[in-house]
C-alpha positions in Angstrom: 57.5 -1.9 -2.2 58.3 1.0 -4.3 56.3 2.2 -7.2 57.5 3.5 -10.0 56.7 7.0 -11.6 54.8 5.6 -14.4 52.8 3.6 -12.2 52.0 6.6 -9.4 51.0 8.5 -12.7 48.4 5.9 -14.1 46.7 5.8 -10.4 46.4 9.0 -9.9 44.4 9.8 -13.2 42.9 6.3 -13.2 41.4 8.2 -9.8 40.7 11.6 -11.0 38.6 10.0 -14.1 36.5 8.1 -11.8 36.6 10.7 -9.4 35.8 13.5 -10.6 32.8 12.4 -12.0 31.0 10.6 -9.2 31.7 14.0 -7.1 30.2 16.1 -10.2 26.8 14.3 -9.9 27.0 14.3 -6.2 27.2 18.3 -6.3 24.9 18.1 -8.9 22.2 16.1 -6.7 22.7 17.7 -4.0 22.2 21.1 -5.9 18.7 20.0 -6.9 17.6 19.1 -4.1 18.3 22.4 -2.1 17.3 24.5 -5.1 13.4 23.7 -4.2 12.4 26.0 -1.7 10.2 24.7 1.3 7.4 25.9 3.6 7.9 24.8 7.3 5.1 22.0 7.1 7.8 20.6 4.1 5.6 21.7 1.0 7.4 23.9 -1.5 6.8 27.3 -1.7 6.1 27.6 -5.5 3.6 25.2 -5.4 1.5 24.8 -2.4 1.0 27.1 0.5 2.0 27.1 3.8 -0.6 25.2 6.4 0.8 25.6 9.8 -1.1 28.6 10.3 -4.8 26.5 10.3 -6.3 25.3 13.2 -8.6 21.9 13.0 -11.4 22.7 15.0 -12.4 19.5 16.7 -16.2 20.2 17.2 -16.9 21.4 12.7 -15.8 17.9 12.2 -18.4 15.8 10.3 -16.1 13.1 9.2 -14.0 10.3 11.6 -10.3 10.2 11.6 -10.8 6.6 9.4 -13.1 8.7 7.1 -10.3 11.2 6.5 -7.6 8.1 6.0 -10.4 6.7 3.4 -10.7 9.8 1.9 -6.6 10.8 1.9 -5.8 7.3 0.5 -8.8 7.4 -2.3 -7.2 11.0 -3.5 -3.4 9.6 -3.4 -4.6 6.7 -5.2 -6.5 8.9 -8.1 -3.4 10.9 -8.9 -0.8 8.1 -8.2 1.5 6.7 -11.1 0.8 8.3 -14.8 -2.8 9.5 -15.7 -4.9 11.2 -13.0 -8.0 10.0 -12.3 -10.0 13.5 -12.5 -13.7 12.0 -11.6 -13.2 10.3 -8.6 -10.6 13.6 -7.1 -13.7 15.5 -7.6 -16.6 13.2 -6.3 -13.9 12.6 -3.2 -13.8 16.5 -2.3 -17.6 16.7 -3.0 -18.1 14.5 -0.2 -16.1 16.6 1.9 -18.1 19.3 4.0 -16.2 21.5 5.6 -12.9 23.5 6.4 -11.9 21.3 9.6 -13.2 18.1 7.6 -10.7 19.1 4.5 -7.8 20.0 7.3 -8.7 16.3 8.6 -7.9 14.8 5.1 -5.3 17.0 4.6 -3.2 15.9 7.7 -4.2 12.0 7.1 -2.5 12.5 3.5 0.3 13.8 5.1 3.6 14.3 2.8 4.0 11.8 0.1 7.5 11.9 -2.1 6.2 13.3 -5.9 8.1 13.3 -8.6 5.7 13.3 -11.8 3.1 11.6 -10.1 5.1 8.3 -9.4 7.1 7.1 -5.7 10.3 8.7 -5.9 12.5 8.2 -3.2 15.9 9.6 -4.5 14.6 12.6 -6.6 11.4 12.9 -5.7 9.9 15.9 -3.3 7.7 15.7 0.0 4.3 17.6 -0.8 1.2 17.2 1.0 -2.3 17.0 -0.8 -2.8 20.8 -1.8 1.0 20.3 -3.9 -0.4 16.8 -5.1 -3.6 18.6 -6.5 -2.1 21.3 -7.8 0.4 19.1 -9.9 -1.8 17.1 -10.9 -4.6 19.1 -12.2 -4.2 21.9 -14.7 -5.8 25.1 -14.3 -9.1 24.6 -15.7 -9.6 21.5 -13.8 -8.4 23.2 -10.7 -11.4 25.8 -11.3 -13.7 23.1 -10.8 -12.7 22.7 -7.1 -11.4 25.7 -6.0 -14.3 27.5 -5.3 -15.2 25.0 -2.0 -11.5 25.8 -1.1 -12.3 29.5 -1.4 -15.3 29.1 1.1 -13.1 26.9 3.3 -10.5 29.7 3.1 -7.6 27.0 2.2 -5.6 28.2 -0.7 -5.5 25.9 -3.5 
């Protein structure tokens, strides 16, 4: 079965106008993605700092592992989807004692996908609490809490 010319020509840009295209937002996607820098425990760089470097100690611990999932999931839950709930971050971290307790939480949060406070699987980026909070809060609620980071020598 032959073609003819006029056919091969009406493929071939029926393809490249599809084609081209769907590659151009592939490139473009992909592009996005890589653009955000990381930290090695996955958060990005701009936003929040690097945690690898703190060690939980085991015996400064005044919470349970269940406490620190309560806690994680209470914190996720006050700046999930739009509006942050700016009370109960704070009366959350209040009840948190100390460095190893806040480490705890921090590791029970884990990394979430953010993308303006909503799940977002496709565009979205992995950040773990200390991105979530700083996202989420602006500077002058961040001033509120970042003084029992200071003493706990996490950077917020």
């Amino acid at each position: 079965m032959d073609l003819s010319t006029a056919n091969k020509a009406a493929l071939i840009s029926s393809g490249i106008r599809i084609g081209v295209p769907v590659l151009a937002i592939g490139v473009g996607v992909y592009a996005i993605r890589k653009m955000f820098k990381r930290n090695p425990d996955g958060t990005s760089s701009t936003v929040a700092p690097s945690l690898k470097d703190m060690v939980l100690q085991k015996e400064n611990l005044t919470i349970t592992p269940s406490d620190a999932a309560l806690f994680a999931n209470t914190l996720y839950s006050a700046m999930l989807d739009f509006g942050t709930d700016e009370k109960t971050i704070y009366s959350t971290i209040d009840k948190i004692q100390t460095k190893d307790d806040m480490l705890l939480v921090i590791k029970a949060f884990g990394m979430k996908m953010y993308l303006w406070g909503t799940r977002a699987a496709f565009l979205g980026q992995n950040y773990n609490l200390i991105g979530w909070l700083r996202f989420e809060l602006d500077d002058k609620e961040i001033a509120k809490i970042k003084p029992k980071f200071d003493s706990w020598g996490i950077p917020l």
